[in-house]
N, C-alpha and C positions, 0 to 999 in steps of 0.2 A: 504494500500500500504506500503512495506518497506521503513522504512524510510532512505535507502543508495538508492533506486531508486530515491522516492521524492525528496531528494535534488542534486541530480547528475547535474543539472545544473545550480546551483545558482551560485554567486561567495562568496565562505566562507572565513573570515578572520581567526577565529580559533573554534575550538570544541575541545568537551569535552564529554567522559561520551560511554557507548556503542549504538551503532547505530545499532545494530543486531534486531531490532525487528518491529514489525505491526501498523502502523500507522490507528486507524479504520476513525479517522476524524480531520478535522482541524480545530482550532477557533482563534478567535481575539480579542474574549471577555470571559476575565475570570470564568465567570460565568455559561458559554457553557459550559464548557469542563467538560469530564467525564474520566475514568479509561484509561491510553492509548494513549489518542489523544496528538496531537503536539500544543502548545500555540505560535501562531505567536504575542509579543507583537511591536504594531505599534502606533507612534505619531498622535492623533487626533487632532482636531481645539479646542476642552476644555479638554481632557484628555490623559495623556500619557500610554500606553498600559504598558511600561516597573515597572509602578508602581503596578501594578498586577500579576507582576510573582508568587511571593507569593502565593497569592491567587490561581492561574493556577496549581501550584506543588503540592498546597493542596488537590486540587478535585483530583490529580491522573495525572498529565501529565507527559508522559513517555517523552518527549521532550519538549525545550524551545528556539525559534528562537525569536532572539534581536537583537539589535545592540549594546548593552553591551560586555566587557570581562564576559567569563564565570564566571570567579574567582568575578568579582561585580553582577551578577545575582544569586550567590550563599547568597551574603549579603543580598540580598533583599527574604531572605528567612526567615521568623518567626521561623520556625523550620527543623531541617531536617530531611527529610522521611526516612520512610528503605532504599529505593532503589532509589540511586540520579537519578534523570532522564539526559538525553544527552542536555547539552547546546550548541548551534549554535551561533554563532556570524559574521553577516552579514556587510555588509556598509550600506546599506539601506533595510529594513524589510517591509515596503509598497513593490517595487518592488520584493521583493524575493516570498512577499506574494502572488503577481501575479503568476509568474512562477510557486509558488509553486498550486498556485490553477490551471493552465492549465494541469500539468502533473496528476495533481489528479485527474481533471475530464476528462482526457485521450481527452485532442484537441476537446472538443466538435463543434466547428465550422467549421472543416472541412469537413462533410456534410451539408453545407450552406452558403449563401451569408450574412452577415452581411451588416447590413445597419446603418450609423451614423446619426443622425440628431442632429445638437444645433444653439443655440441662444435665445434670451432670448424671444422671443413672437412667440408662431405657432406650435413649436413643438409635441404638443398634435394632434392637427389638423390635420398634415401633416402625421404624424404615420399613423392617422385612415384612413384618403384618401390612403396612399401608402398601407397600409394592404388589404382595399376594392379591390386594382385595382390587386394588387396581386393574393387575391382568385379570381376574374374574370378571371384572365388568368390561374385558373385551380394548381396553386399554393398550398403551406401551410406556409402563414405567422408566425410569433409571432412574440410581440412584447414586447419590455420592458419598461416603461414607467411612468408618471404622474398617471394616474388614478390607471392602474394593470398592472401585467403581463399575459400576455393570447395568447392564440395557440388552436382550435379549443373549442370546450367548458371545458378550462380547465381556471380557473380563479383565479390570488391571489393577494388581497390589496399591492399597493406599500406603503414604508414609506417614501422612497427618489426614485428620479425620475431616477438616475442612481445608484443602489445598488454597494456595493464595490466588490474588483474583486473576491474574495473569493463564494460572495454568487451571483455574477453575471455569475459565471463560472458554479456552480451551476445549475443556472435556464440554460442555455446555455445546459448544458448535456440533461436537463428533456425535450426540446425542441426539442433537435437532437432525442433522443428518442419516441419523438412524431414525427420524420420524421417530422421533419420543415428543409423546401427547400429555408426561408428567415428568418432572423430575423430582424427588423425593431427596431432600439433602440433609446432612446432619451435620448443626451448626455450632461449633466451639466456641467458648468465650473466649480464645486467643485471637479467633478470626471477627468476632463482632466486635473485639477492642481494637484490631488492626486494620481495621474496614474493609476488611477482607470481600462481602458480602454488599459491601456498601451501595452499589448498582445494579442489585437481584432485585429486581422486582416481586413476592412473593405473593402468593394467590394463598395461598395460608399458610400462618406461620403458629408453631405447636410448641408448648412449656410443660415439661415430663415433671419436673422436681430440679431440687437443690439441695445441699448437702455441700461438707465439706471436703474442697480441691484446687487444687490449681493454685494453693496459696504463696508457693514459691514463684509464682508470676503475680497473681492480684496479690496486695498488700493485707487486704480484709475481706470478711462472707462481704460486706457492704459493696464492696469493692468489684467481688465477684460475681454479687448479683447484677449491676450496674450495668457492666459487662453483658451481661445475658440480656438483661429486657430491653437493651438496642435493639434487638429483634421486633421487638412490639413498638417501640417506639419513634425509630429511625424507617418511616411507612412513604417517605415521601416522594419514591420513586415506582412505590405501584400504579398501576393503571385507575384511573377514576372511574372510568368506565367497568372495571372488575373488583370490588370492592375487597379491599383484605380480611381473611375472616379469621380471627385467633382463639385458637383450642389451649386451652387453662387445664390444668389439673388444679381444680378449686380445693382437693385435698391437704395441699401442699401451703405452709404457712403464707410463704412470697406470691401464693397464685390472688389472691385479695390486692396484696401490692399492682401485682402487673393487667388485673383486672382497671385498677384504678390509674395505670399510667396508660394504656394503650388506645389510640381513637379506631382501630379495626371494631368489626362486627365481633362479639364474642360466642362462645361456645363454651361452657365447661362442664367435666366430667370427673366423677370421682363414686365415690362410695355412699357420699350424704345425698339421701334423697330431692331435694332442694337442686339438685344438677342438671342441669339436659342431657346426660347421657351417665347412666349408672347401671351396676350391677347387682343381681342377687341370684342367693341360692348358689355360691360359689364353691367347688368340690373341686380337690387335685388327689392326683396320685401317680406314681410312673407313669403310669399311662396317657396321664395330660391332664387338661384342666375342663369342667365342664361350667357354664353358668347362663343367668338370663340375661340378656342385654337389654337394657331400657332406655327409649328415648321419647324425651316430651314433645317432639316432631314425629317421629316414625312408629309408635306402639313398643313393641315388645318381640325380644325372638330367642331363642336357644342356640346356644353355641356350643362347638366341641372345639378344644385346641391340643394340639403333642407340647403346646410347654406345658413344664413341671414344677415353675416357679406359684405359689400363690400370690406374689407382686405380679406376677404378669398380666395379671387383669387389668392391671392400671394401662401396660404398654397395649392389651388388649380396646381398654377405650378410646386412651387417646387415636391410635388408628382409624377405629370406628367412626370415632368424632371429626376428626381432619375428612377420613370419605365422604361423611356427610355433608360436609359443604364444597366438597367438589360433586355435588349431584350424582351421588352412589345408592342404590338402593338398599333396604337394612337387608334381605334376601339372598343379591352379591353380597354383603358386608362379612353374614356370617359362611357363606361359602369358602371367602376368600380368606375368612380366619383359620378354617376347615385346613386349608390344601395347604398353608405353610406348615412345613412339617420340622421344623429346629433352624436355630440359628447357630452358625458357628463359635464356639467357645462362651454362649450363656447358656449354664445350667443346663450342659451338654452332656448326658449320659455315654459311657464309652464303654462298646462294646469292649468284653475278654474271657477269658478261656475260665474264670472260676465264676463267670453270673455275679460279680461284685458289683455294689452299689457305685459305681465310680463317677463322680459331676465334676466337670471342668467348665471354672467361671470365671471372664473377664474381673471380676469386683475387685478394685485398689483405692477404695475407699470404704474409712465407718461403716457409714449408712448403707450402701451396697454390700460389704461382708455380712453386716449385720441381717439383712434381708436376704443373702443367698443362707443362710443359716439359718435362718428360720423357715424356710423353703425349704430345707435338708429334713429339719423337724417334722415337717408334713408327711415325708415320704417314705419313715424308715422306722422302724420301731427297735431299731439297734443304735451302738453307740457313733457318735458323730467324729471322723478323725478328720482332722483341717489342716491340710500344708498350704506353707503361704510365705510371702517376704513383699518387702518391700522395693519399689524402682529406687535407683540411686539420683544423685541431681534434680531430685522434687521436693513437692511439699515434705519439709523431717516431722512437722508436728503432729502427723497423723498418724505416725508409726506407733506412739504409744497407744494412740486410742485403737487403734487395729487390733494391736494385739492384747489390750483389756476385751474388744467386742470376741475374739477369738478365745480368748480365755473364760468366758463368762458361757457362752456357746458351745462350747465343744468340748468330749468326753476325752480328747488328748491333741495336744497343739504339736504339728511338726512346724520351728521356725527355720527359712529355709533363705533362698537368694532369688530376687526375680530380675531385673534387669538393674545391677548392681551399676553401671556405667564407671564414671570413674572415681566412685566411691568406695570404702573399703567393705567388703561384704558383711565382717565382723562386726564393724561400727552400726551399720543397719542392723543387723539380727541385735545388738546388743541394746537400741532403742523399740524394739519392735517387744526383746524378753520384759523388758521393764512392766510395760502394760499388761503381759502375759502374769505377772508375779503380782501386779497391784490388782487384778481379777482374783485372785485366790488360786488360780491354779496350779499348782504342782504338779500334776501329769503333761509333762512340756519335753520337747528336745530337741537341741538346736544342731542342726546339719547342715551345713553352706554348701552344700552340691546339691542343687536341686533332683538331679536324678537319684541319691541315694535316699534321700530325704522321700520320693515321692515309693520307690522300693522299699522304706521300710515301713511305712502305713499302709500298703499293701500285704506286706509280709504279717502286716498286726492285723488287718482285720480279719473280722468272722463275718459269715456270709449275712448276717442279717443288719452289717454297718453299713453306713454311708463314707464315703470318701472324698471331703470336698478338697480339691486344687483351685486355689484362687489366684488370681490375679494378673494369670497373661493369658487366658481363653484363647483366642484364636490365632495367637499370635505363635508361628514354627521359629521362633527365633530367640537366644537369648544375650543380651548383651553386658560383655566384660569391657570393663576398661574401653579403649578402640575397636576392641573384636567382636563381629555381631559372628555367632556361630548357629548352628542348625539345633532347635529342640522343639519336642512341641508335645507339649503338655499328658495330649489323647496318647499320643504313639508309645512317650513313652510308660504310660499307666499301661496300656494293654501289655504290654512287651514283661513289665515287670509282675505282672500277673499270672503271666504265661511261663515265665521264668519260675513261679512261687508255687505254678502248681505241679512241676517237674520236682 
């Protein structure tokens, strides 16, 4: 695209340089960029983009948007090339970067309904439930997300749950091109504080819950809610013509808050009768979850689901609720709850060679262990063993409460390693034991190898325990220090089960 069209609607403070030529692509990391393209440098959470110009001008960038004066992006040059490329000097480069990625991939959402989902527990769930009930009503989902991004059988590894808007803009084109009539996204509070989303237009946008996370980026819950009801509040780029409609989990303390901050249509669902969309008569067991769906628009209907969470009714409404204002029948609604049949690494039962209770659950947080745990309760009439650790490089103040919730929970604590980065494994297990000891527990034992760790609560249980693994659910990988290596959770539970009964 030229680049006098690509920037025609940014607001520019000053430029430099000639603007007469072909932008073939755009990047935000120096290291992309080849002969040509435009180098968006943008402020990250450990690294500033503007100290890479250099680098960017090296590889060949015919163009350089900052927030610098030209005349200081020219110092940050090692050397000068033949042919200076055009600097751009913006107020803010995050936003421009948006902008500039919607006009590049030419509005790809305006063939589709955009769907937001955030908060900090569900949102995986919720996706896969509103994606099922979608194709049932004859639809073409995508979705963006935690595990992948995917739109009929097209599938690619996520590395953050909400990609930045560049490369979200991106997959948004590849999706309109696959004729996707929905996109179903799940929104972080990294990406609504970094405006990540800032130029998504959404047709509805969905609030699961809150709970404590992500405190080693927000400063405070205050902080981190703030963060989140951008979504409800930051409305000023949907269509007028299609009114935004936002699904509340009115269950939840903050859904009251973001009831009273948002000017969309609302919808809420939860438990308290007083909802537009509730449940009763709710029964779990291995075999899934059965209950009546209620809605003060559409009557009443019975649902059967394969999850095995009793929380999952909540991820069960909120879908419910978002289909309904995309004009879903309650009939598809509950069909489409029907045919999803498990989501990857939540409250994932894994097949193995002794019939063991085995559940592998994303939850790295309190309130999420605490609720996979009390799911376990539901399902088992034997005792509960919970292996589990902490990521390294996050919130540390949660690790006591984890492992008080794990300790108070469960009939033997395995404390283990989960993605340790470059923290010391020991120092984590040894805030993570604390909370284990301030529960009262004494049936605890600390193994920093996650596979031996997850081999010996296999080796301990009896056939009528449950065995919850929490905390990297679908995730095949674990990371040390700089080395992400190959693990994953299912594989290796069954392996060591099959080992255990030899």
């Amino acid at each position: 695209m030229h680049l006098n069209k690509l920037i025609g609607n940014i607001i520019i403070k000053h430029a430099s340089g000639g603007r007469n030529v072909e932008i073939p692509h755009i990047n935000y990391d120096s290291r992309k960029v080849g002969p040509g393209d435009l180098f968006v440098a943008i402020k990250g959470h450990a690294q500033d983009g503007h100290a890479f110009i250099g680098d960017a001008v090296s590889r060949g960038a015919a163009a350089v948007l900052s927030e610098v004066a030209p005349e200081v992006a020219v110092q940050k040059l090692t050397r000068k090339p033949d042919q200076m490329p055009a600097f751009i000097q913006v107020p803010d480069s995050r936003k421009a970067l948006s902008q500039l990625a919607v006009t590049f991939y030419q509005h790809p959402f305006r063939t589709m309904n955009l769907i937001g989902i955030t908060g900090t527990n569900g949102k995986t769930t919720t996706s896969y439930l509103l994606e099922s009930i979608l194709m049932a009503a004859g639809r073409k989902p995508g979705v963006i997300g935690t595990v992948n991004h995917r739109i009929s059988d097209l599938r690619r590894e996520s590395s953050v749950t909400t990609p930045e808007s560049l490369d979200l803009m991106k997959i948004l084109r590849e999706m309109a091109d696959q004729s996707a009539t929905d996109v179903v996204m799940e929104v972080s509070s990294h990406a609504l504080d970094q405006g990540r989303v800032a130029d998504c237009p959404f047709r509805t946008v969905l609030f699961t819950n809150i709970s404590r996370d992500h405190l080693d980026y927000h400063q405070s819950m205050d902080d981190y809610f703030k963060a989140k009801s951008l979504l409800f509040t930051n409305l000023e780029n949907s269509n007028p013509d299609r009114p935004v409609s936002a699904v509340i989990n009115a269950d939840d303390p903050r859904g009251a808050d973001l009831l009273a901050l948002t000017a969309a249509e609302t919808m809420t669902y939860g438990l308290n009768n007083s909802c537009d969309v509730t449940a009763k008569d709710v029964t779990v067991s291995r075999k899934g979850l059965r209950a009546r769906l209620i809605s003060k628009k559409m009557g009443w209907i019975d649902i059967r689901s394969s999850l095995i969470g009793h929380f999952d009714i909540y991820n069960i409404m909120a879908a419910a609720s978002a289909a309904i204002t995309l004009g879903v029948n309650f009939k598809t609604i509950a069909s489409g709850i029907e045919s999803m049949k498990g989501v990857p690494g939540r409250m994932e039962l894994v097949p193995n060679a002794r019939s063991l209770a085995i559940v592998v659950d994303y939850a790295h947080t309190p309130d999420a262990l605490e609720k996979a745990l009390g799911a376990a309760k539901q399902i088992t009439s034997g005792r509960i063993l919970t292996v589990f650790g902490c990521g390294g490089d996050r919130d540390t103040g949660k690790r006591n409460e984890m492992g008080h919730v794990a300790g108070r929970n469960s009939h033997k604590v395995f404390i283990t390693s989960d993605n340790p980065r470059s923290e010391d494994p020991a120092a984590i297990a040894d805030e993570i034991e604390r909370g284990v000891i301030a529960s009262g527990k004494k049936n605890y034992v600390v193994e920093l190898e996650r596979e031996t760790a997850i081999k010996m609560a296999v080796e301990t249980a009896l056939k009528e325990d449950l065995i919850l693994i929490a905390g990297k659910g679908h995730e095949d990988y674990q990371i040390m220090g700089k080395t992400r290596r190959a693990f994953d959770d299912r594989l290796v539970a069954a392996r060591a089960a099959s080992t255990s009964l030899s």
